[in-house]
ROFIRO-377128 format. One record per residue: x, y, z of N, C-alpha, C in turn. Coordinates in steps of 0.02 Angstrom, whole numbers, padded with zeros to 5 digits, always signed. Atoms other than C-alpha are relative to their C-alpha. Example, Ala and Ser with C-alpha at 12.3 -4.5 7.8 and 13.67 -1.06 7.14 Angstrom:
<sites>
+00045-00059+00000+00615-00225+00390+00045+00060+00000
-00042-00059-00003+00684-00053+00357-00039+00055+00037
</sites>
This chain:
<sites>
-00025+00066+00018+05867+02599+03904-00022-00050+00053
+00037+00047-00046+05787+02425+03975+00068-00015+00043
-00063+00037-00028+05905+02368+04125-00019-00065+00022
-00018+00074+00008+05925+02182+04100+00052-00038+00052
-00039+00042-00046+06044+02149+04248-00031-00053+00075
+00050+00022-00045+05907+02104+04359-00066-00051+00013
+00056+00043+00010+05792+01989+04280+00020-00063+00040
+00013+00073-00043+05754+01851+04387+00015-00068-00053
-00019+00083+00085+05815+01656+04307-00088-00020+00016
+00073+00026+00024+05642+01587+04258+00007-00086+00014
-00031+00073-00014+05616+01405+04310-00037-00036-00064
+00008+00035+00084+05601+01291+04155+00009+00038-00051
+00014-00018+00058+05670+01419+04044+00043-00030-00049
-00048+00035+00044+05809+01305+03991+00037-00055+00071
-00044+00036-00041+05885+01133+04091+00075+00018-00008
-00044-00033+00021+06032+01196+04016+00038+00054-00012
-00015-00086+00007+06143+01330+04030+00023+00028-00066
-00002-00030+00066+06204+01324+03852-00065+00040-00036
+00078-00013+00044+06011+01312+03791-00015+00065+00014
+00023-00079-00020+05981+01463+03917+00028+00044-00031
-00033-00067+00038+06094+01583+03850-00019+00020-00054
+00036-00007+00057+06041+01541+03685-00098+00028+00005
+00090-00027-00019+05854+01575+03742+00012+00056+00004
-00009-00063-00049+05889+01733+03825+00033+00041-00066
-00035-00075+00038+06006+01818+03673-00045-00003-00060
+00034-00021+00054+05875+01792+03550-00025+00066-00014
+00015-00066+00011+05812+01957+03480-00060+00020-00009
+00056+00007+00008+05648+01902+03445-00045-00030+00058
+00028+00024-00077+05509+01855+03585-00008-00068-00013
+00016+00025-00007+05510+01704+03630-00031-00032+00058
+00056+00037-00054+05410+01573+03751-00017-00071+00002
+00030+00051-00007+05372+01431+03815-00061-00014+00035
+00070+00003-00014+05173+01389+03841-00015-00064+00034
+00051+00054-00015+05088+01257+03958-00056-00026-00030
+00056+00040+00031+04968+01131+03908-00048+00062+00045
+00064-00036-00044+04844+01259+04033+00004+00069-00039
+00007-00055+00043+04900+01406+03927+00025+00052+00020
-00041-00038-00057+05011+01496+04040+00061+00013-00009
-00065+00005+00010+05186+01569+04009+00019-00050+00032
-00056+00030-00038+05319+01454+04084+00061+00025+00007
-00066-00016+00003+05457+01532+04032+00015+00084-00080
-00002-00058+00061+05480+01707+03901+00105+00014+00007
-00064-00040-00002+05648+01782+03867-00008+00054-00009
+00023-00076-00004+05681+01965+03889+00000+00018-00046
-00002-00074+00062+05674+02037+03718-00099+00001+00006
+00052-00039+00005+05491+02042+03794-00011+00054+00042
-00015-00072-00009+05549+02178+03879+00018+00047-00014
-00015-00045+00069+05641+02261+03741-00069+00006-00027
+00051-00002+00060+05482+02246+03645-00066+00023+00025
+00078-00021-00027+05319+02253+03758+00004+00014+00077
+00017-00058-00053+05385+02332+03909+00003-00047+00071
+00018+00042-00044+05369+02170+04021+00067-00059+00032
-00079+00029-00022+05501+02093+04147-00035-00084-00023
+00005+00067+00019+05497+01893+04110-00040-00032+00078
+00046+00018-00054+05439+01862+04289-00058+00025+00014
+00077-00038-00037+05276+01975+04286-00026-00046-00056
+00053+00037+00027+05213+01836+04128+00006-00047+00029
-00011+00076-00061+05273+01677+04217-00073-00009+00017
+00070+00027-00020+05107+01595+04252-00062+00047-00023
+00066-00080+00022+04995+01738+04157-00028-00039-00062
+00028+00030+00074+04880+01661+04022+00031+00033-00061
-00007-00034+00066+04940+01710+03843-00046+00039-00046
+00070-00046+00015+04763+01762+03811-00003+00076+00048
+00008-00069-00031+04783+01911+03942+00024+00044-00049
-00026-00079+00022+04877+02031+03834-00026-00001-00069
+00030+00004+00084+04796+01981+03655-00048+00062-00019
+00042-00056+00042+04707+02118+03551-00070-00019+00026
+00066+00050+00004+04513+02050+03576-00007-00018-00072
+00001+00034+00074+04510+02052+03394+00028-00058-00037
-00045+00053+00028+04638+01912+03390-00017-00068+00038
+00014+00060-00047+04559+01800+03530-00024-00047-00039
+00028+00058+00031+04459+01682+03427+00047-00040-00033
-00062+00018+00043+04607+01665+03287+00033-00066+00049
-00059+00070-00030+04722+01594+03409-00004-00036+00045
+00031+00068-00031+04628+01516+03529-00017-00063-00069
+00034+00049+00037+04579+01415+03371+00068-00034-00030
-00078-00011+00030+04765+01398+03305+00028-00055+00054
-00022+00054-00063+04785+01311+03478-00023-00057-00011
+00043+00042-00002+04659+01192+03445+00047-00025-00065
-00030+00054+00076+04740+01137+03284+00060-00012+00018
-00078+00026-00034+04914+01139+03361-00018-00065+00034
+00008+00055-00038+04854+00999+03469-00019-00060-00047
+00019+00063+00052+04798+00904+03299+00083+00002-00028
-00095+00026+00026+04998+00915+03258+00007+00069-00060
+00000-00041+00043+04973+01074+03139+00076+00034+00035
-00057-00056-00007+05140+01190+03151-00018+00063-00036
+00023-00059+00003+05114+01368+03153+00062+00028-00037
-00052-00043+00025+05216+01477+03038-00038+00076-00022
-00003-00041+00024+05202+01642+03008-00074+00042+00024
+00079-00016-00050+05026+01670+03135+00016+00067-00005
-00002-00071-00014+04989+01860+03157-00045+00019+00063
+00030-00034-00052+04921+01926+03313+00003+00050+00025
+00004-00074-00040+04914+02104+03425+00023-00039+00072
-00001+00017-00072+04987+02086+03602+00020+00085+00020
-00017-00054-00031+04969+02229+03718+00037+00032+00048
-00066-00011-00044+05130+02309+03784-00030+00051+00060
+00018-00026-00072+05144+02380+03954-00014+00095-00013
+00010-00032+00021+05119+02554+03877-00075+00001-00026
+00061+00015+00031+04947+02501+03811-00015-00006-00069
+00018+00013+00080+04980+02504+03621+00009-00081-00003
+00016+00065+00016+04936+02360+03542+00090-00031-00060
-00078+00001+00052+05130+02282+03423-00023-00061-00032
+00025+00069+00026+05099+02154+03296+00054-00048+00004
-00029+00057-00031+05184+01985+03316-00016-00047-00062
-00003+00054+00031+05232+01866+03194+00027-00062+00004
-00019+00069-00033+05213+01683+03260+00036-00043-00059
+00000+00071+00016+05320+01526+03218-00021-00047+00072
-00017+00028-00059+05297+01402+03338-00047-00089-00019
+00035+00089-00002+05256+01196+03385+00003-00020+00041
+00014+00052-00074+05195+01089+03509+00025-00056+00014
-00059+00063-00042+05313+00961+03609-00064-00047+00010
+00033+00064+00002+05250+00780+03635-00041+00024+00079
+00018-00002-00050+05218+00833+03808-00066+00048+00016
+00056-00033+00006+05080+00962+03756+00021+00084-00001
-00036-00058-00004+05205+01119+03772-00008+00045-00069
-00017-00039+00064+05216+01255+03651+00056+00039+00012
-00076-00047+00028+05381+01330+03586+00001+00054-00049
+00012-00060+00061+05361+01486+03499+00040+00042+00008
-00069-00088+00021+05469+01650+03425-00051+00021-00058
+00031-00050+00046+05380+01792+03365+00038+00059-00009
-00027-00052+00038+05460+01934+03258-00047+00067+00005
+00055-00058+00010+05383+02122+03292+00018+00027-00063
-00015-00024+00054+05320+02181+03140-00032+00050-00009
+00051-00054+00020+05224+02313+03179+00008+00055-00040
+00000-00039+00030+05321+02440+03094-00023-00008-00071
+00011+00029+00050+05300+02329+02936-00108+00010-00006
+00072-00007-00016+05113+02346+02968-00045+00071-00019
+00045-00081+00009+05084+02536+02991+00024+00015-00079
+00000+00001+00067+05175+02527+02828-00045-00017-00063
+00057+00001+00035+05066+02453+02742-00054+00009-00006
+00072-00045-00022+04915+02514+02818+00000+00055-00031
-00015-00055+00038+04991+02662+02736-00025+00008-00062
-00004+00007+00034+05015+02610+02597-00081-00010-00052
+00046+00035+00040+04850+02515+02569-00077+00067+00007
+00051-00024-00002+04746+02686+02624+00024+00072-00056
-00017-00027+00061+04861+02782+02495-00046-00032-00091
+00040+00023+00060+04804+02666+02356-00083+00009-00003
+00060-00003+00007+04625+02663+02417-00036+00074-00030
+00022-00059+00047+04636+02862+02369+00004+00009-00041
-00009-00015+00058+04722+02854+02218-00060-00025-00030
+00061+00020+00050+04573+02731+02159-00053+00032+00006
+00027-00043+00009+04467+02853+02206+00003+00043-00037
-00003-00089+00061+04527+03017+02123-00006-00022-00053
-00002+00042+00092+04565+02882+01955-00071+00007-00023
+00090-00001+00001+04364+02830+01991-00029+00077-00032
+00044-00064+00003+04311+03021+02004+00044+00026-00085
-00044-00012+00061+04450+03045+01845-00048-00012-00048
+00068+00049+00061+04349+02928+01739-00069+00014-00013
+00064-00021-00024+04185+02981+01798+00022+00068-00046
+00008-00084+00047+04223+03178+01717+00018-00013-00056
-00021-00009+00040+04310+03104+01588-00066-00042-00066
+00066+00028+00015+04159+02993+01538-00064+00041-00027
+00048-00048-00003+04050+03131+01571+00014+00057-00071
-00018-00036+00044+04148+03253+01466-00001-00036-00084
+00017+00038+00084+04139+03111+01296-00055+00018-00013
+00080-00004+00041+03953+03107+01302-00003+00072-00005
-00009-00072+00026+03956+03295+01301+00004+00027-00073
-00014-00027+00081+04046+03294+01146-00043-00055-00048
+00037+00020+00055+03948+03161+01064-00044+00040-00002
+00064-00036-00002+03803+03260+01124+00020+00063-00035
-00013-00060+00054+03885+03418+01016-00010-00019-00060
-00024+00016+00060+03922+03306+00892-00083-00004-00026
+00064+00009+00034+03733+03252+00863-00030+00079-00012
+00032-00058+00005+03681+03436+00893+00026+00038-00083
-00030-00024+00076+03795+03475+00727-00039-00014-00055
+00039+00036+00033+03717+03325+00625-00062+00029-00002
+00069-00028+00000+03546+03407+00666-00020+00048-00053
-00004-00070+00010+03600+03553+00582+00007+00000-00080
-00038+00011+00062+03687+03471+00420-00055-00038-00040
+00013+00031+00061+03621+03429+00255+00029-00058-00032
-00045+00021+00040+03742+03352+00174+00046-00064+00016
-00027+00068+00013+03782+03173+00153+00050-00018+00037
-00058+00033-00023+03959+03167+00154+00015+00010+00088
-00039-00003-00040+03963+03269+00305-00019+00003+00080
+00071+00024-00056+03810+03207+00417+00045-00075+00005
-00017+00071-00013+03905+03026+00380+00059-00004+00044
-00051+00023-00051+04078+03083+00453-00002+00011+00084
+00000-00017-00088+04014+03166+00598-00023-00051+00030
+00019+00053-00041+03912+03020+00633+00053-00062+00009
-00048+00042-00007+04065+02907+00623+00040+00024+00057
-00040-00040-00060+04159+03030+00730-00053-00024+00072
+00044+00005-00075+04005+03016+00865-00011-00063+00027
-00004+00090-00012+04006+02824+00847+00055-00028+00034
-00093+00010-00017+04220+02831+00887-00033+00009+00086
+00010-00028-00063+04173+02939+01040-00034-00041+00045
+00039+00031-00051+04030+02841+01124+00039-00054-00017
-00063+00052-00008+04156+02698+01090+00020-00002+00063
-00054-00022-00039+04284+02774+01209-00064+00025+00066
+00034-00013-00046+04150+02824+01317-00034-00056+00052
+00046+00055-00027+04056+02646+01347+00072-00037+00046
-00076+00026-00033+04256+02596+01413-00007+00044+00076
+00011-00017-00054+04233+02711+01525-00049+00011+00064
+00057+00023-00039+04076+02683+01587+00005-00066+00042
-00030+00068-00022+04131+02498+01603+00045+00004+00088
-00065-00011-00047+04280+02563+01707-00044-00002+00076
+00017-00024-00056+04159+02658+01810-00038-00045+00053
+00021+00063-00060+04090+02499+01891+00001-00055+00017
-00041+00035-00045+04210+02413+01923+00031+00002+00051
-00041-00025-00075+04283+02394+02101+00076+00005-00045
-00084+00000+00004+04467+02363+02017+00017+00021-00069
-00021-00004+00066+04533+02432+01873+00067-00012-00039
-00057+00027+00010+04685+02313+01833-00016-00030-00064
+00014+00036+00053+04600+02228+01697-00065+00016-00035
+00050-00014+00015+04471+02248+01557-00046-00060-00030
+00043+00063+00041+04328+02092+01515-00016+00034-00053
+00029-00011+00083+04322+02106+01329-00060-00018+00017
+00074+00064+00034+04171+01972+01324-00058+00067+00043
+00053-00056-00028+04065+02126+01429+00020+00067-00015
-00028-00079+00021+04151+02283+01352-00052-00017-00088
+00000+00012+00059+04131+02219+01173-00076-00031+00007
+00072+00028+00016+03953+02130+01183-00048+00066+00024
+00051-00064-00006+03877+02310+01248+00031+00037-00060
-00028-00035+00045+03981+02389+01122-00043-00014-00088
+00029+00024+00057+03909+02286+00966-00067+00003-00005
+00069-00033-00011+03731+02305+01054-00011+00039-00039
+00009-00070-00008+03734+02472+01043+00018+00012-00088
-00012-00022+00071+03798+02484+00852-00055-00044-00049
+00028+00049+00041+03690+02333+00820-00059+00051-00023
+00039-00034+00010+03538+02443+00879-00004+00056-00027
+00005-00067+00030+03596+02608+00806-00003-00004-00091
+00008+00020+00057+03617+02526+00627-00037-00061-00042
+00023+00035+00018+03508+02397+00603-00103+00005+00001
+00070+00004-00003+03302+02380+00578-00026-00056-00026
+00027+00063+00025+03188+02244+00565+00005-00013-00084
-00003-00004+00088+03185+02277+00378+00048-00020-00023
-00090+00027+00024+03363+02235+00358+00011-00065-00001
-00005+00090+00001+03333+02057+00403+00084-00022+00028
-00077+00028-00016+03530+02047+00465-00014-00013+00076
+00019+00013-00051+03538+01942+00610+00085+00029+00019
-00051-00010-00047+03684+01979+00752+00021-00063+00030
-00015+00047-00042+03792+01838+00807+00052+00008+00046
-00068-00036-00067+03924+01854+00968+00024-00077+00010
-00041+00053-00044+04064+01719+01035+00053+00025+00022
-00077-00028-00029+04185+01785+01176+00007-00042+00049
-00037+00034-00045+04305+01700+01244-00004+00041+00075
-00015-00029-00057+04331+01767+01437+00068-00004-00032
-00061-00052+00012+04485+01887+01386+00014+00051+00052
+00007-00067-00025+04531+02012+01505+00061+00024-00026
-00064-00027+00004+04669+02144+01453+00014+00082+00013
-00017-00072-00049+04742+02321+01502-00034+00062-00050
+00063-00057+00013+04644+02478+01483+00021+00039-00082
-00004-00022+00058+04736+02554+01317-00011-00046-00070
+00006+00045+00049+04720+02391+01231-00076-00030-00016
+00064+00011+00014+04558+02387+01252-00063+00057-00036
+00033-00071+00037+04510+02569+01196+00015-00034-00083
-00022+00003+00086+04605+02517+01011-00030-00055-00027
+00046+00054+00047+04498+02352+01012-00053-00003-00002
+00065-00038+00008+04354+02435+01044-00003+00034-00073
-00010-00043+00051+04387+02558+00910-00006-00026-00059
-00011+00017+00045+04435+02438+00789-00099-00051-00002
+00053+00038-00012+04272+02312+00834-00056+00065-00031
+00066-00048+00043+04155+02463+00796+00014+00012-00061
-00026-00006+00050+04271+02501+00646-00038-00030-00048
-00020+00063+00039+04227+02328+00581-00067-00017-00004
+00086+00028-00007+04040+02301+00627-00033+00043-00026
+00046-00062+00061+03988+02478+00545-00021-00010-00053
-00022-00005+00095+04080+02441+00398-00049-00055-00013
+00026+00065+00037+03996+02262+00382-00102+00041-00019
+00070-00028-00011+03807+02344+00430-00025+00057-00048
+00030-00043+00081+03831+02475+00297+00016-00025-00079
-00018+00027+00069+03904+02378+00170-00014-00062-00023
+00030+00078+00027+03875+02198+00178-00050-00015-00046
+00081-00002+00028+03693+02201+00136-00035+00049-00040
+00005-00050+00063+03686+02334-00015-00091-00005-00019
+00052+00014+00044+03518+02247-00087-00060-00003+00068
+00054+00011-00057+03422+02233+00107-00039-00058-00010
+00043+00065-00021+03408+02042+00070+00001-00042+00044
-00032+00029-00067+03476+01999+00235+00061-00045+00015
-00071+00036-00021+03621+01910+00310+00020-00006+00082
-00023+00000-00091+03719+01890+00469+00070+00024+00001
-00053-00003-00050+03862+01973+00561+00025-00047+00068
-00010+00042-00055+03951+01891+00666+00058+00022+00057
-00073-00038-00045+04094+01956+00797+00011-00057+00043
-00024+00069-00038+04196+01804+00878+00078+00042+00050
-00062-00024-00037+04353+01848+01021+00007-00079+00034
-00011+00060-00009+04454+01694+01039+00054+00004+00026
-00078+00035-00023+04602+01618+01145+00019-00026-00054
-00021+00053+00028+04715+01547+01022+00082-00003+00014
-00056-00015-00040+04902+01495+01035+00046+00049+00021
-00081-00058+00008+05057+01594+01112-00024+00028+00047
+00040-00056-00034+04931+01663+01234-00023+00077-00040
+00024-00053+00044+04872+01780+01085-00098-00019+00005
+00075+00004-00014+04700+01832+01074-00031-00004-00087
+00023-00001+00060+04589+01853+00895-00050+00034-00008
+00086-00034+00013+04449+01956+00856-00012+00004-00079
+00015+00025+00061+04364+01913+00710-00079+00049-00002
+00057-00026+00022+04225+02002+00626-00032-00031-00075
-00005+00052+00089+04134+01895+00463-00055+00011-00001
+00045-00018+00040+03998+01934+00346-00036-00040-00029
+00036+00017+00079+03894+01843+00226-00021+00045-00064
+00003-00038+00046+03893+01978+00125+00003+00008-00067
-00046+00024+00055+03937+02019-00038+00077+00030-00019
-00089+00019+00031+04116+02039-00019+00046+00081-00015
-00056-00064+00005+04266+02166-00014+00014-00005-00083
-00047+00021+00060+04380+02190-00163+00046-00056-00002
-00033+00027-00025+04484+02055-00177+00062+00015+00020
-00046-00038-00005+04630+02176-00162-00009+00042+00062
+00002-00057-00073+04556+02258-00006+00045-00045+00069
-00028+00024-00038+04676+02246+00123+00039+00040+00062
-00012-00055-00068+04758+02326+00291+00069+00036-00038
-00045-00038+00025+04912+02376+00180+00003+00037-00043
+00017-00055+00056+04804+02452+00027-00065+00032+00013
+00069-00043-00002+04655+02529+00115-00020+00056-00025
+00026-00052+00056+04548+02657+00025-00031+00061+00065
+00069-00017-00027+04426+02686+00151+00043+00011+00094
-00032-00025-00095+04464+02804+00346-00038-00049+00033
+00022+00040-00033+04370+02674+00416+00063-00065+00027
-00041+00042+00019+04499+02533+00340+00079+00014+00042
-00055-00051-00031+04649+02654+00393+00023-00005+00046
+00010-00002-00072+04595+02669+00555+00006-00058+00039
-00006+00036-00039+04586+02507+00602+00089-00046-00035
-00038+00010+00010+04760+02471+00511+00052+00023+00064
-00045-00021-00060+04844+02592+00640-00026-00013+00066
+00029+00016-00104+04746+02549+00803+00032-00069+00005
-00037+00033+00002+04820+02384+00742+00073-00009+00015
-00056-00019-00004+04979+02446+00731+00018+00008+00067
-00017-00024-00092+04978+02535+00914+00006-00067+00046
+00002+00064-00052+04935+02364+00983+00056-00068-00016
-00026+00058+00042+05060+02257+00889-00038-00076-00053
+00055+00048+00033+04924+02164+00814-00007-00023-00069
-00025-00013+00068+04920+02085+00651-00071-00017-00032
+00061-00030+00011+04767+02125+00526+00007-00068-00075
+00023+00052+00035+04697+01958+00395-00074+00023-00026
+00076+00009+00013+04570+01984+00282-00030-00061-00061
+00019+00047+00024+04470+01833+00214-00062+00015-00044
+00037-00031+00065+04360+01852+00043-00045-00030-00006
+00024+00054+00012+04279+01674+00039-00062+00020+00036
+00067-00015-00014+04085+01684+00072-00028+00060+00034
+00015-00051-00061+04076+01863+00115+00050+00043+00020
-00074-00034-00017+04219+01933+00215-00002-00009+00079
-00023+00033-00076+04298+01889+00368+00059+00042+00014
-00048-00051-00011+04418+02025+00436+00047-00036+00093
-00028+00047-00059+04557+01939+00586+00035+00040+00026
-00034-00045-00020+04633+02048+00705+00020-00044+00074
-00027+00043-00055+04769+01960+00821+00040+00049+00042
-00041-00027-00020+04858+02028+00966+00010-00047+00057
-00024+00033-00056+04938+01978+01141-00044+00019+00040
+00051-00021-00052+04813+01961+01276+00014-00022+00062
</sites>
């Protein structure tokens, strides 16, 4: 235990003996600084704290015990104190008589006379805490990273089975579902590819998920011969990683269907895929045709077709609500919260 019966009185640490007392029982370090940069006056909780009687800083620069890493900071901190700035909440390293370094959280302000008055709070435990904390998270996003990475790895796998099947098959119906199935998959796969290079994975950019996504279906179902052009408008959307697997899902759903069905006769046309802000903070994804046209009875509550189905319930999962428009074509509207 520090023994405090012995500290020397400090000269200027208070004209006052009320003020002194009050100086002295604070709990936190404080100080008073010369215009030259020199204690004048500390109270002992910097001996509770860094080990140091109040008479060994007395005339000691405030720069002697600083981290080096912190010298520039608050030498510069000084410099603006003297433009009238008030310091709240400064962070610095000062090195206790032990030699560890304790962090220090400044208030403090400069008197007319050029003085500084400061109280700093140790927060170092607050510190290693989060240092903790922040080299815990840096692993979890790792192992997530390396997560994603096998799990990525392991999709194309299975598309890559899936095509090896198709190779194998004859048969219409069942060369078309596997290839729908292998279309789902590299879906869920290009999400995760996405993932994989990104530094943060808090949020997902539709407008760069969804414009490689429609690429990629554009080029797997379309040929010059088809004459259908590709049109894109995305809003900057970002939203969370499951909501973006089901609007993926549904977006390929919706651009297949148009690419195998729209254009029956191969006299050309245009797709178009639009993702819009609109109110409530809701988002929109729109998919529209020039085609020739659904039933006018086709709809997300009487679908025929696992395509149709499918994007009824991915709807569903997301709370999203599903519009389909008949007028020149077909225009399919899929709203949710973004």
């Amino acid at each position: 235990m520090n023994d405090r019966t012995h500290t020397p009185r400090q000269p200027g640490a208070a004209s006052n003996e009320p003020l002194g007392r009050f100086f002295q029982l604070g709990p936190d370090l404080m100080c008073i600084v010369t215009q030259a940069g020199t204690f004048k006056a500390v109270n002992d909780a910097w001996l509770d704290i860094l080990g140091y009687r109040p008479d060994e800083l007395v005339g000691r620069s405030l720069l002697d015990y600083l981290h080096p890493d912190d010298h520039d900071a608050t030498v510069a901190l000084v410099r603006r104190m003297r433009d009238g700035e008030r310091v709240r909440l400064f962070r610095n390293r000062y090195r206790s008589r032990a030699g560890e370094y304790r962090w220090c959280e400044w208030n403090a302000v400069m008197s007319a006379n050029g003085e500084i008055f400061a109280a700093a709070r140790d927060i170092t435990d607050q510190e290693v805490v989060r240092d903790e904390l922040e080299a815990s998270v840096a692993h979890n996003r790792m192992l997530l990273r390396e997560v994603q990475h096998r799990v990525k790895n392991n999709l194309s796998i299975v598309a890559s089975m899936l095509a090896m099947d198709m190779s194998r098959l004859r048969d219409p119906d069942a060369l078309r579902a596997l290839g729908d199935a292998r279309e789902r998959v590299k879906t869920i796969a290009d999400l995760y590819t996405l993932l994989h290079r990104k530094p943060s994975n808090d949020t997902i950019d539709l407008r760069e998920y969804l414009s490689e996504l429609v690429a990629r279906v554009y080029r797997s179902m379309s040929s010059p011969a088809d004459h259908v052009a590709l049109q894109e408008s995305f809003d900057p959307v970002g939203v969370d990683f499951d909501t973006a697997v089901c609007v993926g899902l549904i977006t390929n759903e919706l651009v297949t269907n148009a690419f195998k069905h729209a254009f029956p006769g191969s006299g050309g046309g245009t797709v178009r895929v639009e993702v819009a802000r609109v109110a409530d903070g809701r988002v929109r994804l729109s998919v529209s045709d020039n085609g020739v046209g659904l039933p006018d009875h086709t709809g997300p509550d009487n679908a025929l077709s696992t395509g149709f189905q499918l994007v009824a319930a991915l709807a569903d999962q997301i709370g999203a609500s599903v519009d389909v428009e008949h007028a020149d074509g077909t225009r399919i509207s899929v709203e949710f919260s973004g």
